[in-house]
Structure formats: C-alpha cells, structure tokens
N, C-alpha and C positions, 0 to 999 in steps of 0.2 A: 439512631438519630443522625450519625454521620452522614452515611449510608445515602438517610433524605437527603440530607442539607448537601449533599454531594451531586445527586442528580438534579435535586431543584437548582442549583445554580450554573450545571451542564445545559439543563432545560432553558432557563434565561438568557443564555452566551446565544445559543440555538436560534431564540425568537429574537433576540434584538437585532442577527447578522440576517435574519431571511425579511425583517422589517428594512432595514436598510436595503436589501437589495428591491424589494417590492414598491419601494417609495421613487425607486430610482429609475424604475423602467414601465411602458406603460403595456398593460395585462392583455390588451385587446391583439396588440400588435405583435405581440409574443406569440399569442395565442395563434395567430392568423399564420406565423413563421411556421410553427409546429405542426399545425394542418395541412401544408404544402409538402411538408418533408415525404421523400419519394420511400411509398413503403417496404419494395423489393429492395431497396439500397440500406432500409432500414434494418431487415432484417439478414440480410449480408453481414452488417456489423455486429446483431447479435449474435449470430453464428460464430464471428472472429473473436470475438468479447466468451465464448465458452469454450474456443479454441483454448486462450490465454489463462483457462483456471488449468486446462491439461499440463501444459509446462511448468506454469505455478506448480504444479502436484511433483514433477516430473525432479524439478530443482529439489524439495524436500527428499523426495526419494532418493536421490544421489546420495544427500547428509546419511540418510538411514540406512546404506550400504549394508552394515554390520548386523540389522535387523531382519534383512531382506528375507531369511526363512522364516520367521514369522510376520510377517507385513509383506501382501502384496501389494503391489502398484495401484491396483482397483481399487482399495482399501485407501490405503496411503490418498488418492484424489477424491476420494469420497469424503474424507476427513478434512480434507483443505477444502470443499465447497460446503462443509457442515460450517466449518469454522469462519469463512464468508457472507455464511447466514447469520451465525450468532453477533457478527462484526454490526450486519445491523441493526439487530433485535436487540444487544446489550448495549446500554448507555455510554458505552465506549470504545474507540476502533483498536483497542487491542482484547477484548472480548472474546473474540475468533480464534485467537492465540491460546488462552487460558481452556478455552471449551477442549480444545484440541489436543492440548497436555493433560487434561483429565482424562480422556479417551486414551490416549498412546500409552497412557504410562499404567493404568488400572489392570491391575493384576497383575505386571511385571517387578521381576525384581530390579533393575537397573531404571528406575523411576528419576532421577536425577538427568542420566546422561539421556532418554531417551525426551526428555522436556527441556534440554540442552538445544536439540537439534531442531526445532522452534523456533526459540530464540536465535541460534545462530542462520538459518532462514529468513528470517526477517531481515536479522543485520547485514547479510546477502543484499537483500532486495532493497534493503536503503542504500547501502554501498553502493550499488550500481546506477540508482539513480542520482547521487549525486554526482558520481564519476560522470554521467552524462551528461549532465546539466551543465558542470565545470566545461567541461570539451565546448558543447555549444556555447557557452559565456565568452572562450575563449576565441572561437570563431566569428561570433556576431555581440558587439557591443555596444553599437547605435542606437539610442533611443531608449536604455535598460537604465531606471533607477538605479542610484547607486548605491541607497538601501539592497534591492536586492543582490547585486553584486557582492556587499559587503555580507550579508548575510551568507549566500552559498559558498565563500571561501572559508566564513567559519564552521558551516557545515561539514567542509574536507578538512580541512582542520581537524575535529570532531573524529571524524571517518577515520583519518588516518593514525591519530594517536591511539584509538582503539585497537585498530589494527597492529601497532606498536607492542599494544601489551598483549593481545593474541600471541605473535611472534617472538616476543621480547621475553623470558625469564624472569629477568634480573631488573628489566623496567615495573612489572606485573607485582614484585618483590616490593621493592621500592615504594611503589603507590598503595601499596596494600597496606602499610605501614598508618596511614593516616585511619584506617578503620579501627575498631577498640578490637580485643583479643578473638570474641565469641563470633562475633559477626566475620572477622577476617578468616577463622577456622572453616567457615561454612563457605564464604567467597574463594576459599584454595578448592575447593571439590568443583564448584562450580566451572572456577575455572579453568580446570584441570582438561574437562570435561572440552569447554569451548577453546582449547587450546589443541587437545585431539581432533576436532574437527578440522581447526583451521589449518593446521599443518601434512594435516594426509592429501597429499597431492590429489588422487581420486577424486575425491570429495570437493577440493578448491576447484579444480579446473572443470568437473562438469558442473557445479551449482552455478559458478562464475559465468561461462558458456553460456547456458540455459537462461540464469536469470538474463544477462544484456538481454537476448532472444525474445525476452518476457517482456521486459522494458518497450524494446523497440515496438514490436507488435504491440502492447498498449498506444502505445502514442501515437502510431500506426492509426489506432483504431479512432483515437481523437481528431487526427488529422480527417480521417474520413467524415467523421461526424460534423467539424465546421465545415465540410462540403455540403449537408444536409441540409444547416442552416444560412448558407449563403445564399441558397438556390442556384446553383451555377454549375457548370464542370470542374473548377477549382477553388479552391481556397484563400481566400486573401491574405491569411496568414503564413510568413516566409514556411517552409515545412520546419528550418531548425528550431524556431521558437517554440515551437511547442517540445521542443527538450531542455529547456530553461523554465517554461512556464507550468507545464503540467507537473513537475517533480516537485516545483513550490507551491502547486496547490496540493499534492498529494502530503506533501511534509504538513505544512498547515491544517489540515482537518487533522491532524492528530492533537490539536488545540483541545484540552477539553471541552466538552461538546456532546451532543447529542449523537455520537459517528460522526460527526465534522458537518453535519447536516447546518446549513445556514454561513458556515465558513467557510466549506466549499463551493458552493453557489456566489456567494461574494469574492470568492476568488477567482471566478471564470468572470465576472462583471469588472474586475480591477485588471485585469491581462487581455482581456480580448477585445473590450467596447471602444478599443480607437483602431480596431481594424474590423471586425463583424456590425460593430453600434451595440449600444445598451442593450437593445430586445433580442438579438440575437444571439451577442453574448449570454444572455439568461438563457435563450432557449438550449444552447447548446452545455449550460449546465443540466438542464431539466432532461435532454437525451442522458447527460452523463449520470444521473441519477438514476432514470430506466435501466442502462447497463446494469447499476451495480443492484437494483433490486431481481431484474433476472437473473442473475447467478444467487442469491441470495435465495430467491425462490426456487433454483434446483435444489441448490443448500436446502430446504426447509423440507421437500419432500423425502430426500435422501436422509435426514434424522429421521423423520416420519417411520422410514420401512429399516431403514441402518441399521443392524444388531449385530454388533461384534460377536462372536462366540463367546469370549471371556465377560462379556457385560452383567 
C-alpha cells in the first residue's frame, strides 16, 4: 500500500509540473522549433551524449580498482548504462543505483563495500557539480536569483561537511553519536567502507579527474543543444551559465518524481525562457529528454543480452 500511495503521489508531482509547463508555452511553436533542428548536428550530440556514459563508466571503474580482477571495464560500463535505463523505468532517479548494487554485489562476498562504491560515485558526481556550479556563481552573478544563490551555497555547505566526515575520524565519531546503538553499528561498516574509498589517493584523483571531465562534457553537450534550438551558429546563452543552471536542474529532478520527468522540463522553462523564449526553452528540454532516453535505451538492450556469469 505504501509502495502505491508512494508512486501515485511521484506520479501527481510529475503531471501537475509537465501541466504547468504545457500551459505556459504554445505546442505549435515548439513543435515547429523541433522540426528545424539540424539532424547531422543532432546526431553529433548523440554520439557526444554515449561518449559521456563511457567516462561515467570509467570514473566507477577507478572506485573499483581493488575488484578490477574480477570486473572488467566492459562490464563495469555495461552495468552503468543498465543502471541509466532502470534510472528511467523505476519511479525514481536513484533506481539505477539500487539495480546496479544488486548486480555488482550478487554472488560476492564483500557485498557491503562493493555497493559502497556506488554510493561514493554518485557523491563524486554531485561533488563535482556543485563545485562547478559554485565556481560559475562566483564568476557570474547578474541577473541570478538570490534563491538560487542561496541554495547552491547550502549545497557546498552540504558537500563539504560530508566530505568532513569522509576525512574526519573523530568528526564521523561525534555525529554518529546522534544515531541509537544498532543503526550506528551498521553506519561504522558503512562507513568504514566510504572512508577507504575516499582516502586512497588513486581512487580520489582519478574519479575526481574524470568526473569534472564528465561534468564539463555534459554541459558541453547542453550548450550544443541550445544551439539546435536557437537556430543560429551560437547560443544566446552566456556558455557559463549553463554551469550554474544545468547542475540545478540536475539536483532538482531528484525531487520525488516520476525520474524528475515534469521537473526537469520546468526547470529548463524557469532558466532559459528569458534568453531562448518559452518555446524554445521547452524545446531544448524535450532534446534533453531524447538524450537521456537514448542512453536508457542502449541501457535496455544491454539488460536484454547482459548475463553476468555469476547471475
């Protein structure tokens, strides 16, 4: 009954944010954007957009050093575009994540620490964007809500105290103190685990490396696609903005939600419609939608044929 009442009200968030965007721009004229968009340039950016699961794969692989005799790299990316598929099939964009730790850890004995390295991927790839984000805020502050100002500093905020207790012993101690006895037993393993990761130099400096790499190249691939939508040789949008803008839409669809489906669309119509216009803005959510279902549908075939040995 949860279960329902959990996705039916994911499913509500969903339609009331893609009503709101649909009420707000008109369909004809969107439509007509989307028709022009040049299709050698379109599919340039899809190429770049399955570039970007490669290094996504590449950054986990670095965490999984210690596994690398049993986990190839082929493997290891295969599993990160399984887990990109399930991101949109499961009613939630951490979905991907969960699929992914069933897989990695099925059959192994080190099932904790090898669903560790996941988790600390992830926190990777949110670290880096907000470090990005922060940078461009600090470069460019004209004309930026002070909401969201005030928001991406509590984001690093956020960032960094974690990173605190990664590093930190004695902070990690401390805090853990507020947990009751059983639960805190279980959170010292845990963390034991994300505390290995983060401190092995190896591991910090090429997932850090690779993710920025991932980062840039996403937004990269954005910047190209308001070129699709402008119709023009460049983009109206400064190029920094789109590392202030894209990382709070990317935080934001992790909103409960259908995959952030209706919240990220409204989030490209609240950041881009006073430099592309309403319709444009949508359209260039609706390219960004096609990305993320192409890689989802490499994801869907590679479960298809995917069979681990150990399965």
């Amino acid at each position: 009954m949860k279960r329902f009442l959990s996705i039916f009200l994911k499913t509500v968030i969903s339609v009331i944010f893609i009503f709101l965007v649909i009420r707000k721009v008109d369909i004809s004229a969107m439509a007509t954007i989307l028709k022009h968009v040049n299709i050698y340039s379109l599919l340039w950016v899809l190429f770049l957009n399955y570039t970007i699961t490669f290094f996504m794969a590449l950054r986990w692989y670095y965490i999984l050093y210690e596994f690398r005799e049993k986990l190839s790299f082929l493997n290891v990316w295969k599993l990160s575009l399984v887990g990109l598929f399930f991101n949109v099939l499961l009613p939630t964009g951490a979905g991907g994540d969960a699929v992914k730790i069933l897989y990695i850890t099925k059959g192994e004995n080190e099932k904790l620490k090898l669903g560790t390295s996941v988790i600390f991927d992830r926190f990777i790839g949110s670290s880096t964007i907000v470090l990005m984000a922060i940078i461009s805020l600090l470069t460019y502050q004209r004309n930026l809500p002070e909401k969201l100002k005030i928001t991406l500093v509590f984001l690093l905020i956020l960032v960094l105290f974690i990173w605190l207790l990664i590093l930190s012993d004695k902070l990690a101690v401390f805090t853990g103190k507020i947990f009751p006895g059983k639960i805190r037993q279980k959170l010292k393993i845990f963390y034991t685990h994300l505390r290995n990761y983060g401190i092995n130099g190896k591991i910090l400096t090429g997932s850090i490396f690779t993710s920025i790499f991932v980062q840039l190249l996403s937004i990269y691939v954005q910047y190209l696609c308001s070129i699709l939508v402008s119709q023009s040789s460049f983009s109206p949008v400064p190029f920094h903005l789109f590392f202030v803008f894209i990382p709070m839409i990317w935080l934001s669809s992790m909103i409960p939600s259908l995959g952030g489906l209706g919240i990220r669309e409204y989030g490209y119509l609240f950041f881009f419609h006073s430099y592309l216009g309403k319709d444009a803005a949508v359209a260039l959510s609706i390219i960004n939608l096609l990305l993320i279902f192409s890689q989802a549908f490499l994801g869907g075939l590679i479960f298809l044929f995917f069979r681990p040995s150990r399965q």
